[in-house]
C-alpha positions in Angstrom: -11.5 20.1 -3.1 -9.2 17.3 -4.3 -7.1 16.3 -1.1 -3.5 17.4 -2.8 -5.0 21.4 -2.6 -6.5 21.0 0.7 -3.4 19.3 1.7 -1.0 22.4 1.0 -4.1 24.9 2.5 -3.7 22.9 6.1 0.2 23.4 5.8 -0.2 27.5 4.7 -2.7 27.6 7.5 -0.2 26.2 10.1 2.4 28.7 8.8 -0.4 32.1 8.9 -1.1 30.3 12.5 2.1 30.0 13.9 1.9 26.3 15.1 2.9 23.8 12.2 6.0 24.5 10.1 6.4 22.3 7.1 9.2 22.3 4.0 8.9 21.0 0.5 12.0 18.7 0.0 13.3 19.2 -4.0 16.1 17.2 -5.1 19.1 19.5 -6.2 18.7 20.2 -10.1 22.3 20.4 -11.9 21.4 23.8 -13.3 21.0 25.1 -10.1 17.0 25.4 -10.0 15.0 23.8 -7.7 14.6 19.8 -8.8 11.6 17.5 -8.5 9.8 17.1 -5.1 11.7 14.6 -2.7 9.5 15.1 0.2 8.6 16.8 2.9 10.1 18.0 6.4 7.6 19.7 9.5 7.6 21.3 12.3 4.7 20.2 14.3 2.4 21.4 17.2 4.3 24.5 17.9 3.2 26.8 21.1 4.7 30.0 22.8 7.4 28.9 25.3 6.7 24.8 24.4 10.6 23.4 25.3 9.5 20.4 23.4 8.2 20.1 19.8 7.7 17.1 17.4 9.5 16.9 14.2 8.1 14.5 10.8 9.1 14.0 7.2 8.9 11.7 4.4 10.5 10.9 1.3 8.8 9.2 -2.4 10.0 6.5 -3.0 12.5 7.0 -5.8 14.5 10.0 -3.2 15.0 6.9 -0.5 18.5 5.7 0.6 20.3 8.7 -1.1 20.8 10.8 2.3 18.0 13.1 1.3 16.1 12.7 4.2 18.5 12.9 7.2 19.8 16.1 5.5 16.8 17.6 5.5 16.0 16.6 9.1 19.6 18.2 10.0 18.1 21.5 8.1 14.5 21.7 9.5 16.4 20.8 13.2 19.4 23.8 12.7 16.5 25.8 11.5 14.2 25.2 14.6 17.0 25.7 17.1 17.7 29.1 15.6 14.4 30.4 15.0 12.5 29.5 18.3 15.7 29.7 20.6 14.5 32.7 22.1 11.2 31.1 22.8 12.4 27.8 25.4 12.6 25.5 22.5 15.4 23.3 23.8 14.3 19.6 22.4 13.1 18.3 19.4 10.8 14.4 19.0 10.6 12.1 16.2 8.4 9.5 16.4 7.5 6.7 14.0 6.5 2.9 13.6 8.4 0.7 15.4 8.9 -1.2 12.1 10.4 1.0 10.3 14.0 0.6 10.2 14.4 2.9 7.5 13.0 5.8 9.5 15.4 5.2 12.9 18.4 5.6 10.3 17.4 8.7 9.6 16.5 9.7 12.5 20.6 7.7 13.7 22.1 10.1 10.9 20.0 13.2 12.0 21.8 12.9 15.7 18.1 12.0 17.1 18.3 8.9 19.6 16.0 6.3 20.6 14.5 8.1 23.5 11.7 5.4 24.3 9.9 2.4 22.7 5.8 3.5 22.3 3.4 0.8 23.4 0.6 0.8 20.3 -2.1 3.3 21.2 -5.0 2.7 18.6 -6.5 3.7 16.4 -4.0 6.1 15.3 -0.5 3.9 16.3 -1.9 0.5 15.9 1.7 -0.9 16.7 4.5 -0.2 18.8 6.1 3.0 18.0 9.8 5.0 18.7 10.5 8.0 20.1 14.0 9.8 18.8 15.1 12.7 20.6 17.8 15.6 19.3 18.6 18.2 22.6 19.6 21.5 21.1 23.6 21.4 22.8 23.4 18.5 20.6 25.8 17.7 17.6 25.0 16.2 14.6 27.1 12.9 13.5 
C-alpha cells in the first residue's frame, strides 16, 4: 500500500480508537471552499482520565511564516479543552527539536511555553529536544 494511503488509515484508526486525533490543515479558498492542504494538527496518545496529552503539527513548506500553523494549534488546543474537559484533560505538550526555531514560535504564538529542555534520547530524538506546555486556565497571546 503506498505510504500516503496507509498514512490516512493509521490517522482514521486513531479516530475509530479513540486515542489519536488528527486535522487536515487547508488554506482558506476565497470562494469560500476548502483550499489546498497546509498541514496537519494531532492530538496524540489520548487515554480515559489522562490530565496530560501531547499535541504535533506541521506545515509544507510554501503555508510557512503566514500564521497558519499557530492558528491551527490555537484550534486543535480550544478544541481539546472543550471536548475532553469532562475527562481530567487539564494540560496540553508540544515537543520538538531543539533546533527548530521556527517550531518554538509557533508554539510562543500558540500560548505554549518552554516547559523543559530534552536531553537527546536516541534513536528517535537524536538531539536535544523542547517541551512547550499550554494549561487549560491558560490564555492565548
Amino acid at each position: 500500500m503506498p505510504s500516503a494511503a496507509r498514512w490516512l488509515r493509521e490517522q482514521r484508526r486513531g479516530w475509530d480508537e479513540g486515542h489519536r486525533f488528527a486535522f487536515a490543515v487547508e488554506e482558506a479558498d476565497p470562494s469560500g471552499t476548502g483550499g489546498p492542504p497546509a498541514g496537519h494538527v494531532v492530538l496524540k496518545d489520548v487515554a480515559p482520565g489522562a490530565g496530560s496529552v501531547e499535541v504535533g503539527h506541521w506545515t509544507v513548506a510554501r503555508a510557512r511564516g503566514r500564521g497558519i500553523a499557530p492558528r491551527a494549534l490555537r484550534a486543535l488546543t480550544d478544541w481539546a479543552f472543550t471536548t475532553f474537559a469532562g475527562d481530567s484533560l487539564t494540560r496540553l505538550g508540544l515537543r520538538h527539536q531543539g533546533d527548530n526555531t521556527a517550531s518554538c514560535r509557533v508554539a510562543g504564538k500558540s500560548g505554549y511555553e518552554l516547559a523543559a529542555v530534552l536531553s537527546p534520547n536516541p534513536p528517535a530524538h537524536p538531539v536535544q529536544g523542547h517541551l512547550h506546555v499550554r494549561h487549560r486556565a491558560a490564555t492565548p497571546r
